[in-house]
Each structure stands twice: as C-alpha cells, then as structure tokens.
C-alpha positions in Angstrom: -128.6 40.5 -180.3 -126.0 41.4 -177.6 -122.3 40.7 -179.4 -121.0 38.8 -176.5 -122.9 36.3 -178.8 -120.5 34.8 -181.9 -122.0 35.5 -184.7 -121.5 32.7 -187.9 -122.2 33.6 -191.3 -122.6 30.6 -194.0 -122.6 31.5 -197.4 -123.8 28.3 -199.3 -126.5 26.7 -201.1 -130.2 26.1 -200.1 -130.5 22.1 -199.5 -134.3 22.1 -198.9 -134.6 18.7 -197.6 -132.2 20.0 -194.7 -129.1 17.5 -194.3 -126.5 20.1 -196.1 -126.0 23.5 -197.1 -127.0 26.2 -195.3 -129.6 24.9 -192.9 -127.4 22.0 -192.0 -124.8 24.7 -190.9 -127.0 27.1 -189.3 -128.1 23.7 -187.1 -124.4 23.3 -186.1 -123.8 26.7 -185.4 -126.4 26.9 -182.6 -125.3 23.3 -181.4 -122.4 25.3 -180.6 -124.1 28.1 -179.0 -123.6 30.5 -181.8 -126.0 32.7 -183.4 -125.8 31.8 -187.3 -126.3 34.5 -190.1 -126.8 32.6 -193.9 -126.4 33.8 -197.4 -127.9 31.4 -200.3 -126.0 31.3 -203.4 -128.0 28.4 -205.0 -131.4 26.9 -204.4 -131.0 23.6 -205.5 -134.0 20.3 -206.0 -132.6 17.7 -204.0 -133.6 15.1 -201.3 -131.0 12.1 -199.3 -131.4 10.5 -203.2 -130.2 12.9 -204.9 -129.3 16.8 -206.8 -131.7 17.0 -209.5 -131.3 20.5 -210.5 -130.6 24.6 -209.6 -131.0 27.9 -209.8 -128.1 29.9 -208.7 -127.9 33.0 -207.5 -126.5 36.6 -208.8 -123.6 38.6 -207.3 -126.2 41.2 -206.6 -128.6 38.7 -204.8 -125.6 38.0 -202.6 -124.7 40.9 -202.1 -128.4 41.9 -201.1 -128.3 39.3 -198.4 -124.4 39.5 -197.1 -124.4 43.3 -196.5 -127.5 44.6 -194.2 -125.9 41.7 -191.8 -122.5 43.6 -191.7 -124.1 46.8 -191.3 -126.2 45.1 -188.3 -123.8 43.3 -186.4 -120.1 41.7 -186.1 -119.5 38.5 -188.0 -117.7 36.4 -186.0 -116.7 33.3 -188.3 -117.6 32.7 -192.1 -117.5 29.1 -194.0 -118.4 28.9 -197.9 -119.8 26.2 -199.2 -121.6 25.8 -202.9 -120.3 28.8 -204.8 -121.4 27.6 -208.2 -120.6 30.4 -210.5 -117.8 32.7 -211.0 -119.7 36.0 -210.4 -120.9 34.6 -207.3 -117.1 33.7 -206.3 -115.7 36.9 -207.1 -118.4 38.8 -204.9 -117.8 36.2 -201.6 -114.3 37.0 -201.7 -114.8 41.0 -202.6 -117.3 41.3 -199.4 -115.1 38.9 -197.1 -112.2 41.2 -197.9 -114.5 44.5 -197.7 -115.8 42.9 -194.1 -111.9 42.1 -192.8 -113.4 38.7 -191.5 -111.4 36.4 -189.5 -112.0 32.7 -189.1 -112.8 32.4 -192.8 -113.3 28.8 -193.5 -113.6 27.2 -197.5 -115.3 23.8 -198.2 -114.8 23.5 -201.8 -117.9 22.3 -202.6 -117.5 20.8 -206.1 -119.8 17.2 -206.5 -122.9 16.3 -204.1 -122.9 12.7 -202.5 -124.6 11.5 -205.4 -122.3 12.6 -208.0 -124.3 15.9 -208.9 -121.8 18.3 -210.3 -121.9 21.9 -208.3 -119.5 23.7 -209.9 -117.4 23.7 -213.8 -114.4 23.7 -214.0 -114.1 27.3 -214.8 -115.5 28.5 -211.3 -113.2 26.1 -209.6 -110.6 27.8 -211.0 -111.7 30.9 -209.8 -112.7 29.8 -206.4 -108.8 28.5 -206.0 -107.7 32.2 -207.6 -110.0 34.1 -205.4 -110.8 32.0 -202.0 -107.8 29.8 -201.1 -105.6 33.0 -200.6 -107.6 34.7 -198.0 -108.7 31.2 -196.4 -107.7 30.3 -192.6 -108.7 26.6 -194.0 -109.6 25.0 -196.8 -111.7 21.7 -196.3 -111.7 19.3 -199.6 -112.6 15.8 -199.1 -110.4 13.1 -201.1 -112.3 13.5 -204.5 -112.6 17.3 -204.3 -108.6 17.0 -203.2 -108.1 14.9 -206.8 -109.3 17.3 -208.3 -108.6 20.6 -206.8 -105.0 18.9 -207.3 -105.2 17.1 -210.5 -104.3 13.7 -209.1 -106.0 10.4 -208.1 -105.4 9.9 -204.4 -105.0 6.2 -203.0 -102.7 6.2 -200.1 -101.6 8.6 -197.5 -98.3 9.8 -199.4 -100.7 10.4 -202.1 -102.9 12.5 -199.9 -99.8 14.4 -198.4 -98.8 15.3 -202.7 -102.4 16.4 -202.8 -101.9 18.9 -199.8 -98.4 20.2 -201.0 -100.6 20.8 -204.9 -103.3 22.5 -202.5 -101.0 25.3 -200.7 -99.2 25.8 -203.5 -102.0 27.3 -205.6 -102.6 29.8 -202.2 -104.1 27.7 -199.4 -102.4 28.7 -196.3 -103.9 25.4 -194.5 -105.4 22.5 -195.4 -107.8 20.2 -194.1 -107.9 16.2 -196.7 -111.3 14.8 -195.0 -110.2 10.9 -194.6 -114.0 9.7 -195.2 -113.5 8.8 -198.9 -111.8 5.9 -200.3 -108.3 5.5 -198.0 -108.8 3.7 -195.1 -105.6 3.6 -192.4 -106.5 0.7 -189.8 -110.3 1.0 -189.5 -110.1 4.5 -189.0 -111.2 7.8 -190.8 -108.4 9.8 -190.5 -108.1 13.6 -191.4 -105.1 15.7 -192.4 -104.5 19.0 -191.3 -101.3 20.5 -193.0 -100.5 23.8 -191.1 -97.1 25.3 -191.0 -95.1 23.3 -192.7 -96.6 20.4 -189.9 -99.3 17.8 -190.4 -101.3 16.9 -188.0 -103.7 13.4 -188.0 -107.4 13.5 -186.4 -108.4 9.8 -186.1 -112.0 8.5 -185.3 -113.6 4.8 -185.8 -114.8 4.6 -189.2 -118.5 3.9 -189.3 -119.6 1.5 -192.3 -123.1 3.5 -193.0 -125.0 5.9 -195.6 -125.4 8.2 -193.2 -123.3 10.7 -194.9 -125.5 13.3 -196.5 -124.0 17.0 -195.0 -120.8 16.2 -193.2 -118.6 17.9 -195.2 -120.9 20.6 -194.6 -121.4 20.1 -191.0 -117.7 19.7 -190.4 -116.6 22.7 -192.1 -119.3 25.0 -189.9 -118.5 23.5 -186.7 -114.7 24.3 -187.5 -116.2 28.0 -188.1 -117.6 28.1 -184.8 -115.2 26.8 -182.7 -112.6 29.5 -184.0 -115.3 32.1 -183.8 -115.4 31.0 -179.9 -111.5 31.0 -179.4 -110.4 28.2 -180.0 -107.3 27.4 -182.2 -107.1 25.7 -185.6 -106.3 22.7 -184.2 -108.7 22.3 -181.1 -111.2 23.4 -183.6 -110.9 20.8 -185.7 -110.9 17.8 -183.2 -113.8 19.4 -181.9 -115.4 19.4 -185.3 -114.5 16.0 -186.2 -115.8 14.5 -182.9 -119.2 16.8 -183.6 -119.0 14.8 -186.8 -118.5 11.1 -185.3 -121.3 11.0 -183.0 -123.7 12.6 -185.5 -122.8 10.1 -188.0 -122.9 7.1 -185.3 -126.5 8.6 -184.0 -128.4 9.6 -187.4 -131.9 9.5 -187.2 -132.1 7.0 -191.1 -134.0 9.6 -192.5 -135.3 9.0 -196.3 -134.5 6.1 -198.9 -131.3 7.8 -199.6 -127.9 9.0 -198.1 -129.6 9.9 -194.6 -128.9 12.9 -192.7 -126.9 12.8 -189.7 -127.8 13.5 -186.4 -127.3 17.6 -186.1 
C-alpha cells in the first residue's frame, strides 16, 4: 500500500455479529478513506441481544498480530477498545510506546450494551495506570465515566467532577459521551475537556435501540480524522456527526440493540 494512504490500527475485541469491536471500526475507518490495520484481543459470543461469553487473547497473540504490521508499514492512528486482561494491557501500551504512535485514541471499554462485564476491576486499574498517560483521548461514556471516577453522574456539574477524577489519574484529554442517562434540552451532548477548556458537541438526541457500536464507532472515526490532519477538536465533531446520521439511518438489524448504519 502506497503510505500517502493513513494507515489505522484498532486493537479491540472480535464482535462476530459485526456492530462493534474491531469490524465495526475497520468499517469506519474506510468510510473515512483510511486503510485499517486490526489486532483482536478477545473473541467474544455475542449478537444485538447480547455478550454471552469469551476467550481473550495472550500478550504474545497480540504481540504476534501488532508487530509484522509495524515492520510492514506506518501506523497512522491507533484506538483501543476491549482490553480485558492485564497482560493484554501492559503489552498495548509496551508496543504503542515501542511504535512512538501518535493519534492514540482509548475507549475504555468496560460493560457491553447489555450489561456484559468486559473487564475486572483489576485490569481497569491497570488500563488507567498504563493507557490514560500516553492517551491523546480517552473516550468513556457516562457509566464507564462513574466508574472510571468512582462517582454516580446525574447532571452536567457532575459530569465536569467526573472529567477533573479522569485527568487526574493521567488522562491528558477527555471525551464524557452524553448518550447515557443526562439529557440537556433534547440533545446528546458530549464533553471534551482539553487544556484546562471544555468544549460541548451537541446533536438531536434520537429516542431508538439503535445503539449497538457507537462508542466503538465514535472512538475510530475520532482516530481517523487525526490520522488525516485534522485537530482534536474538528475530529471529534466530525466523529460525532459520523455517529448522528448512522444512528438516525440504522438498517433495524436483529431482535436486539441494532447496529447502526456504518
């Protein structure tokens, strides 16, 4: 592949029925006319119903996949998503590191739609001790905020607590996803905290159960949109309008939490 192409790598788990995880981000990073790269930590069972189990993957099988792509070519962008164990945590952030790569975006994947469980609380810790520091963003939607921060979030002062608990344990920036829970007007509104600045990214909130992947899908498309040059903050009103009109144009797949429309 010529390297005028961005390259996106997405280290996450294997959703088989396709609406999150790595094949929902390798989807979003060609929508935005990136070539996507993928390591799976986790092959899970699930479908738009539900997480009904998982095998997770070693340090070594990571390592296996991750490094013949850095020999190969330039990675461009890199989001994590399911890191369920701390093994598999310590090795994203050792080859991350090793690889010098920019653009690194963190979903900290913790609980499936569902209420699946992805991660103890053990690797979370380790995940906040290893990831957040070397993170451009960190992405946590309002439950994986609670309890990344240790707090029940109901308002927006509540979610701007969260933030400051967030960047204190190492996140540079943060990114509270406003699709859980507090409402402001009618509106799903995220909060990017930068800088010592927050910054608000509004969009209609759509009453639906077409949910399944957009924490995943968001978190990639921020990814590629830095991997393409564009700032933290165009990047993420990018994403979020990616995320809008594939939630307000999903195809009602399955009996379940339907994929959306990427």
């Amino acid at each position: 592949m010529s390297q005028k192409t961005k390259v996106c790598l997405t280290i996450a788990g294997l959703d088989p029925s396709g609406g999150a995880g790595i094949i929902a981000d390798i989807k979003t990073f060609r929508a935005f006319g990136c070539f996507p790269v993928a390591a799976a930590t986790s092959l899970t069972f699930q479908n738009t119903q539900g997480v009904f189990g998982a095998v997770h993957q070693s340090a070594a099988t990571l390592r296996g996949q991750v490094e013949p792509i850095f020999d190969d070519c330039t990675v461009d962008a890199v989001k994590t998503g399911m890191l369920p164990t701390l093994e598999v945590i310590a090795e994203t952030a050792r080859l991350i590191t090793m690889a010098k790569l920019k653009n690194v975006i963190v979903d900290p994947v913790v609980r499936s739609t569902s209420g699946f469980d992805l991660i103890s609380d053990e690797a979370l810790r380790g995940l906040i001790t290893d990831l957040f520091p070397i993170a451009d963003l960190v992405t946590p939607n309002i439950p994986e905020a609670e309890r990344i921060a240790e707090m029940t979030i109901t308002s927006e002062v509540d979610i701007h607590a969260a933030a400051a608990k967030i960047q204190a344990l190492g996140a540079r920036n943060v990114l509270i996803k406003g699709g859980h829970g507090v409402r402001d007007r009618g509106l799903a509104t995220d909060h990017l905290f930068r800088d010592g600045r927050t910054e608000r990214f509004e969009a209609e909130f759509i009453e639906t159960t077409s949910t399944h992947g957009t924490g995943c899908t968001l978190s990639a498309a921020i990814a590629a949109n830095m991997a393409l040059g564009f700032d933290l903050i165009e990047s993420v009103g990018r994403a979020k309008a990616f995320v809008h009109e594939a939630i307000r144009t999903a195809p009602q797949l399955g009996k379940g939490n339907s994929p959306i429309n990427i």
